[in-house]
KOLTOR-596011 format. One record per atom (N, C-alpha, C, O): atom name; residue number from 1; x, y, z. Coordinates in pm, whole numbers, plus 50000, padded with zeros to 5 digits. Each point is the difference from the previous one (the first is absolute). Example, Ala and Ser with C-alpha at 12.3 -4.5 7.8 and 13.67 -1.06 7.14 Angstrom:
2
N|1|51319|49431|50780;
CA|1|49911|50119|50000;
C|1|50090|50120|50000;
O|1|50104|49998|50066;
N|2|49861|50107|49862;
CA|2|50082|50119|50006;
C|2|49923|50109|50073;
O|2|50051|50111|50017;
This chain:
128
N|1|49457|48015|50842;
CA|1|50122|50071|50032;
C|1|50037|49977|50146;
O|1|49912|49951|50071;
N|2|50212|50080|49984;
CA|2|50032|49967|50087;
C|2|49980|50106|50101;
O|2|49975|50116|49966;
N|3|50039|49839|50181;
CA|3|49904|50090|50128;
C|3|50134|50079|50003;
O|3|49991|50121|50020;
N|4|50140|49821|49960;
CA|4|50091|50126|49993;
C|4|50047|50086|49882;
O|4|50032|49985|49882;
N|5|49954|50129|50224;
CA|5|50010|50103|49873;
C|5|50185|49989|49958;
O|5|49999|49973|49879;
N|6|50077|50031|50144;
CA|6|50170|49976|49960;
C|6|49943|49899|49877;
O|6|50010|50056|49890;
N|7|49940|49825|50106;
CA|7|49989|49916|49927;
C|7|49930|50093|49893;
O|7|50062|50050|49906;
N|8|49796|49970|50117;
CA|8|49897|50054|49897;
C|8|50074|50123|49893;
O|8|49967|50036|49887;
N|9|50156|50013|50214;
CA|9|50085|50147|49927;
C|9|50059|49961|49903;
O|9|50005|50060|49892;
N|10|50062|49805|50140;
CA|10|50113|49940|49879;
C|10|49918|49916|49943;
O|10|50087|49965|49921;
N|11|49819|49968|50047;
CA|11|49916|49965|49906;
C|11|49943|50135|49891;
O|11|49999|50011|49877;
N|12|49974|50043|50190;
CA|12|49935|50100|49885;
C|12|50126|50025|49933;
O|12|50003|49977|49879;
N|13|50137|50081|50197;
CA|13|50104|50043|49883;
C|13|50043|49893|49906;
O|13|50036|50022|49884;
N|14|49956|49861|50173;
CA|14|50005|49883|49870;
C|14|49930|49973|49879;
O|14|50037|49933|49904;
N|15|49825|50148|50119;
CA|15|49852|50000|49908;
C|15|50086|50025|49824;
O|15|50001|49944|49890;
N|16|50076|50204|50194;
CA|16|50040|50080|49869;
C|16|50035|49932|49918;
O|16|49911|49988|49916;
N|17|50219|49927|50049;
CA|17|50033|49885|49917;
C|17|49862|49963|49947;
O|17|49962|50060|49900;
N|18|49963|49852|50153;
CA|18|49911|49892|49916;
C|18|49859|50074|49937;
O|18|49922|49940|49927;
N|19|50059|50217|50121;
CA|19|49906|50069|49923;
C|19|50079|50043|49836;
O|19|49967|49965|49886;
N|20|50124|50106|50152;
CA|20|50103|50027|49927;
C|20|49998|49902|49835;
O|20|49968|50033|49886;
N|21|50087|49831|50177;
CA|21|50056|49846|49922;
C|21|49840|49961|49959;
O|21|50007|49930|49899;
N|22|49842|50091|50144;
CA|22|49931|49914|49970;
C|22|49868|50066|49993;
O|22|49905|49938|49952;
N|23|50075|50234|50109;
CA|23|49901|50049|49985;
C|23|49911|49907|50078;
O|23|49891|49986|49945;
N|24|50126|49944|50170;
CA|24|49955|49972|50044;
C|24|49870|50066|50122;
O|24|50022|50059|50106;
N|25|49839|49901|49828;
CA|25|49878|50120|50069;
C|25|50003|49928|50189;
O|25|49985|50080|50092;
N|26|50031|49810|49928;
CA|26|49989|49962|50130;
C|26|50083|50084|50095;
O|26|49963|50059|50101;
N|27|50209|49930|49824;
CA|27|50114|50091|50084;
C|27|49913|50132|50036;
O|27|49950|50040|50105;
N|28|50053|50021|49738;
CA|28|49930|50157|50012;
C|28|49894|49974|50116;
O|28|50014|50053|50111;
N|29|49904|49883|49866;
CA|29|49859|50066|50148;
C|29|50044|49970|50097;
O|29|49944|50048|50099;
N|30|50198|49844|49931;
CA|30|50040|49994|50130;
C|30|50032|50161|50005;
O|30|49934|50087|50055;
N|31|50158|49921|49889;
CA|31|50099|50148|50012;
C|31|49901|50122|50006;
O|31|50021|50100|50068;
N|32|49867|49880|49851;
CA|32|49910|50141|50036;
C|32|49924|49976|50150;
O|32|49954|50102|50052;
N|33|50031|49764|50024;
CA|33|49935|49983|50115;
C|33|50108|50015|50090;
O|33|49979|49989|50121;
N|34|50141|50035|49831;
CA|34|50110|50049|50121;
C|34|49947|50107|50014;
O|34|49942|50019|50108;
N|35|50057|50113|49770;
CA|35|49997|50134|50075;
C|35|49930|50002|50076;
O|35|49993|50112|50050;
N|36|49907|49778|50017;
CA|36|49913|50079|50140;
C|36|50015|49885|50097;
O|36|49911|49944|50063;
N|37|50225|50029|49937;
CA|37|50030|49826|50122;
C|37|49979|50134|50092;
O|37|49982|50119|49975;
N|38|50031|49780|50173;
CA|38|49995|50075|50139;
C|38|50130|50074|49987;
O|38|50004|50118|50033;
N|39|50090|49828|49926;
CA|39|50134|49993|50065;
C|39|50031|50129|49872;
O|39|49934|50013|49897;
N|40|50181|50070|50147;
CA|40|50051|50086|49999;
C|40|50104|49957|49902;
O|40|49977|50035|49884;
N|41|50121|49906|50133;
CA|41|50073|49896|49909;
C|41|49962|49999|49882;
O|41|50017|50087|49915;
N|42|49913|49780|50075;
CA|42|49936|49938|49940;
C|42|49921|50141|49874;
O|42|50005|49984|49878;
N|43|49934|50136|50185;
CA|43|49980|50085|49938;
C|43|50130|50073|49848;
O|43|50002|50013|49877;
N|44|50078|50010|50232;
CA|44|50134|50071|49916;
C|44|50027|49922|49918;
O|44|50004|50044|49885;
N|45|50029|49798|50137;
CA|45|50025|49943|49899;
C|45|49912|49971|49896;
O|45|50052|49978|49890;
N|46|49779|50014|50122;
CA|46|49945|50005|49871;
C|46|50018|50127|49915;
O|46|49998|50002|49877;
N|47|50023|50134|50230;
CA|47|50032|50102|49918;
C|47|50098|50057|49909;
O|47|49995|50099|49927;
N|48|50133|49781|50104;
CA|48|50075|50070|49952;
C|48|50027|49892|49885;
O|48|50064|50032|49900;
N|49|49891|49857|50116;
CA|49|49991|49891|49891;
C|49|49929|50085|49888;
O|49|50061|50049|49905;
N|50|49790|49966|50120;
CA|50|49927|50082|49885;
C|50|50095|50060|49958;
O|50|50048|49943|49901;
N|51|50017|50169|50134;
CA|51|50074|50105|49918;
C|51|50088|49969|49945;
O|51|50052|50079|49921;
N|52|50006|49777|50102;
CA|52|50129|49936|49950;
C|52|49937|49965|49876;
O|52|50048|50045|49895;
N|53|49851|49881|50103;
CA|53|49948|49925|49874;
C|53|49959|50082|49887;
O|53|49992|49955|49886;
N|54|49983|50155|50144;
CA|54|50011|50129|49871;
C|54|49841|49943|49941;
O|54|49990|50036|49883;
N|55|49931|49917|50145;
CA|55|49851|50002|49926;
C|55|49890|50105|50006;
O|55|50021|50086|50086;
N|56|49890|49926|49857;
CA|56|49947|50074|50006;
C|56|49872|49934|50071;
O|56|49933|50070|50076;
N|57|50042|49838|49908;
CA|57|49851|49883|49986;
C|57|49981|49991|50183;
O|57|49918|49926|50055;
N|58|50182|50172|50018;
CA|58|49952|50000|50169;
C|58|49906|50075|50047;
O|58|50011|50108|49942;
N|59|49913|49895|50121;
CA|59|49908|50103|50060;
C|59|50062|50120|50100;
O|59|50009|50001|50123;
N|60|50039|50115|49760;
CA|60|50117|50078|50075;
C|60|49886|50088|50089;
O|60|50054|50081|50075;
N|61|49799|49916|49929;
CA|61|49949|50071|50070;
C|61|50000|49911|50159;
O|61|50006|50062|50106;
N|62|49989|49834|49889;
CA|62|50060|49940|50155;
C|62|50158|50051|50017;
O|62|50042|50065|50095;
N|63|50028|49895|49803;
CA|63|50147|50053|50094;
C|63|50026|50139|50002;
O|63|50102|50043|50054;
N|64|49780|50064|49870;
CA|64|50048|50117|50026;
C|64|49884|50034|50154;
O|64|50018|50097|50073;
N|65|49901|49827|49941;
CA|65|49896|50013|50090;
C|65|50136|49961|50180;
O|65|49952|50007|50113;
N|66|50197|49959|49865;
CA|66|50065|49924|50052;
C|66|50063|50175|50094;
O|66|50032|50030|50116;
N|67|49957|50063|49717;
CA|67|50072|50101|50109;
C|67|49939|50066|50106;
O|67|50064|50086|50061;
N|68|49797|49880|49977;
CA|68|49968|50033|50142;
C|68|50006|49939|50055;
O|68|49915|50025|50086;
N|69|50160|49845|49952;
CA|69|50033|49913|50090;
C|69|50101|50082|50098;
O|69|50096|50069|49968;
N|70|49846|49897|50178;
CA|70|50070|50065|50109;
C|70|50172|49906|50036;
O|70|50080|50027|50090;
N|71|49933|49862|49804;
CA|71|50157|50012|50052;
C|71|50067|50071|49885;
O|71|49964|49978|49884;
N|72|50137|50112|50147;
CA|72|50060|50071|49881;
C|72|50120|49911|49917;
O|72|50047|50058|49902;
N|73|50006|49808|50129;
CA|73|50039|49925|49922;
C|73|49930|49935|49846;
O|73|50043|49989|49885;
N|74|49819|49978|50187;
CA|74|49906|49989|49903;
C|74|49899|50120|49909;
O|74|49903|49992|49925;
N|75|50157|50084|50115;
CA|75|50008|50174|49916;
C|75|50085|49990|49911;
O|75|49980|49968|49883;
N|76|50114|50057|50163;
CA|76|50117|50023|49918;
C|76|49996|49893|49866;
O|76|49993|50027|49880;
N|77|50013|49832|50194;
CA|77|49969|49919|49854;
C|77|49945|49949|49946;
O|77|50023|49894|49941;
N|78|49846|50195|50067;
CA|78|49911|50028|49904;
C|78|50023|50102|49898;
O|78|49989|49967|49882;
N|79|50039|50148|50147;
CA|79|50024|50071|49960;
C|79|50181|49993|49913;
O|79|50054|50089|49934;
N|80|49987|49801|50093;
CA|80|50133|49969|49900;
C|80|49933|49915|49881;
O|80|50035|50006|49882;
N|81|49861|49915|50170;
CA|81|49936|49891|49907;
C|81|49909|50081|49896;
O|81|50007|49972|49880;
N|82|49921|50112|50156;
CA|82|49944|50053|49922;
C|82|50091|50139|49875;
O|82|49964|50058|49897;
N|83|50156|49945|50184;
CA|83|50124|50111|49904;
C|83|50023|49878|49884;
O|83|50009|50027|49880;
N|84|49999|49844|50172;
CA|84|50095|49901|49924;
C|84|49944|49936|49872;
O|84|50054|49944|49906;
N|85|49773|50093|50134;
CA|85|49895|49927|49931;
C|85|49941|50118|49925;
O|85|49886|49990|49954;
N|86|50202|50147|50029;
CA|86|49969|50135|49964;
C|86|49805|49997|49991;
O|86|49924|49979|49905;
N|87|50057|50045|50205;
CA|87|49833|50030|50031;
C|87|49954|50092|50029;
O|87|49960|50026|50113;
N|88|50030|50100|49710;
CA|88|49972|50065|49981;
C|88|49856|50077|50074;
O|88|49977|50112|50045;
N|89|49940|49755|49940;
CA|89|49845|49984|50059;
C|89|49994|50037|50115;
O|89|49890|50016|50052;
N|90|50242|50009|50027;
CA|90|50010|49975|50144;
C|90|50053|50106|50035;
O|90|49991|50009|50123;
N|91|50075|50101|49819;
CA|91|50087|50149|50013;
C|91|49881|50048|50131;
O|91|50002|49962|50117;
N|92|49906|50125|49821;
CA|92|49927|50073|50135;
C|92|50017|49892|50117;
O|92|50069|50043|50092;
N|93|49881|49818|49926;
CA|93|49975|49959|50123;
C|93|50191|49997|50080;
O|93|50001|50010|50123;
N|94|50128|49978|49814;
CA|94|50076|50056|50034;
C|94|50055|50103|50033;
O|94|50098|49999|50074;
N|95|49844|50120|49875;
CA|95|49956|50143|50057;
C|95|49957|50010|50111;
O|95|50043|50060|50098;
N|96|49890|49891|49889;
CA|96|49874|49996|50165;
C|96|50095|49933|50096;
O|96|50032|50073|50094;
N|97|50018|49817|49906;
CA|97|50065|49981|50039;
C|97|50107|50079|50090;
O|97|50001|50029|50120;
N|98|50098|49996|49764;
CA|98|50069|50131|50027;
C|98|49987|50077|50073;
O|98|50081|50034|50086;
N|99|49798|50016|49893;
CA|99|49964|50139|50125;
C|99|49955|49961|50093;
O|99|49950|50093|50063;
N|100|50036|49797|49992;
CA|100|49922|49927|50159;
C|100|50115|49947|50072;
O|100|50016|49983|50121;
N|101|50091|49986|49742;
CA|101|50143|49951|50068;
C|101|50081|50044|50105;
O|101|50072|50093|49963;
N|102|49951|49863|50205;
CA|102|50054|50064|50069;
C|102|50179|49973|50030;
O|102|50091|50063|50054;
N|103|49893|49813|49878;
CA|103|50187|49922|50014;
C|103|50047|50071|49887;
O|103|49929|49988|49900;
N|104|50169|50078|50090;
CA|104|50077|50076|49895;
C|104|50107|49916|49915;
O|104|50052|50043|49897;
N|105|49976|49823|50163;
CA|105|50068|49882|49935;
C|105|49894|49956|49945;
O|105|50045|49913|49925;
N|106|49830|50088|50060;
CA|106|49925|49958|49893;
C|106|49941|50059|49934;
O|106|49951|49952|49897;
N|107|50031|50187|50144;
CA|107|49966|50133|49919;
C|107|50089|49982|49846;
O|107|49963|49984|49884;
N|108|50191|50031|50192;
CA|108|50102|49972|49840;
C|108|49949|49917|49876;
O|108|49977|50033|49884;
N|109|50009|49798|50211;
CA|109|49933|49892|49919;
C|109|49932|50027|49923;
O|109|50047|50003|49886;
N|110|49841|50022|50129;
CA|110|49859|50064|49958;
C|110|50037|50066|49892;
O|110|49987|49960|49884;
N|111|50083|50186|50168;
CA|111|50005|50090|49867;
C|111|50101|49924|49900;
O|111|50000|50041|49884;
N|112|50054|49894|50137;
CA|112|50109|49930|49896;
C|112|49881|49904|49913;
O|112|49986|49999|49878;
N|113|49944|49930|50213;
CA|113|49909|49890|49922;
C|113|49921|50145|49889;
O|113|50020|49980|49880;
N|114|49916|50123|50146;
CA|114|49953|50091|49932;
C|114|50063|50030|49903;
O|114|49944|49982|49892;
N|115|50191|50072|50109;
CA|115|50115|50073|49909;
C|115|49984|49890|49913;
O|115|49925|50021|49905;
N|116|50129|49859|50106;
CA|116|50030|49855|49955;
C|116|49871|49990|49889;
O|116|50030|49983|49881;
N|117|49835|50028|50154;
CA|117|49949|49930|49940;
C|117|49933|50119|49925;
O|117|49925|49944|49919;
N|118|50063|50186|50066;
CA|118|49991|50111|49949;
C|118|50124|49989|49888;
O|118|49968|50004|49881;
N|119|50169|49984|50154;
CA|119|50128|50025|49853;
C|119|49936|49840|49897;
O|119|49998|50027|49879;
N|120|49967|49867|50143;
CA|120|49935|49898|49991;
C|120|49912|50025|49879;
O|120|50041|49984|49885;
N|121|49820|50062|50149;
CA|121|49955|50046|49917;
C|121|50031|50104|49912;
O|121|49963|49985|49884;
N|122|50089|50106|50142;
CA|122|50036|50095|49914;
C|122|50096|49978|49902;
O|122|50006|50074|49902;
N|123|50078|49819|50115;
CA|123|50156|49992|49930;
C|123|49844|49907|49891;
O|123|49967|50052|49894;
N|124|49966|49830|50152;
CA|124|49924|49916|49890;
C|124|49904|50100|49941;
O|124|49979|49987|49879;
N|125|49946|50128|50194;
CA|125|49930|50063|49904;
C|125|50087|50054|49856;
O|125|49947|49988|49890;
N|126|50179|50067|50124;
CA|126|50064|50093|49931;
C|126|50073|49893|49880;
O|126|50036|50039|49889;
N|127|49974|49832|50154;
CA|127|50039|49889|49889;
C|127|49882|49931|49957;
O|127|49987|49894|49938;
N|128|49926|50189|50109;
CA|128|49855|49915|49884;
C|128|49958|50078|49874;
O|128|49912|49954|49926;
């Protein structure tokens, strides 16, 4: 990969396509070895790729392990990725979350990713 991160950011958002088109496992472990690049970037965009791709087969305990990350960009979308990828498994550690939360623009986030993925299950429990 490349020493710049601008580059390394828009490579990963390109991944999406060819995992997508080919299930391709090389893309994927690139894209799961983003969530822990140096770069900050480079982070958001593997995160928000995951949540785009709607799978389940990610290790949502690394990207939910994402919402104690001290930049709150990379809070927040984690916590959209994991609403999007409804990660039920993941409700309390968004809780916790929640209550340690001091930015109130991501407080909202949060409880929306909660609300979101709480009506989620409930609307599929009640049609099973």
């Amino acid at each position: 990969m490349s020493i710049n991160k601008k580059v390394r950011a828009s490579s990963i958002a390109a991944l999406g396509e060819q995992i997508q088109s080919f299930s391709d496992k090389e893309a994927k472990e690139i894209l799961a070895n983003a969530l822990n690049d140096k770069s900050v970037e480079v982070q958001i965009e593997a995160i928000k790729l995951i949540g785009l791709l709607n799978e389940q087969n990610w290790n949502l305990d690394l990207l939910a392990s994402k919402l104690e990350h001290i930049n709150p960009e990379i809070r927040k979308q984690s916590a959209l990725s994991l609403m999007k990828l409804n990660a039920m498994n993941h409700i309390d550690q968004l809780k916790l979350t929640l209550s340690k939360e001091k930015d109130i623009e991501l407080k909202k986030v949060i409880n929306l990713s909660i609300d979101r993925i709480n009506q989620w299950h409930s609307k599929n429990k009640s049609e099973n």
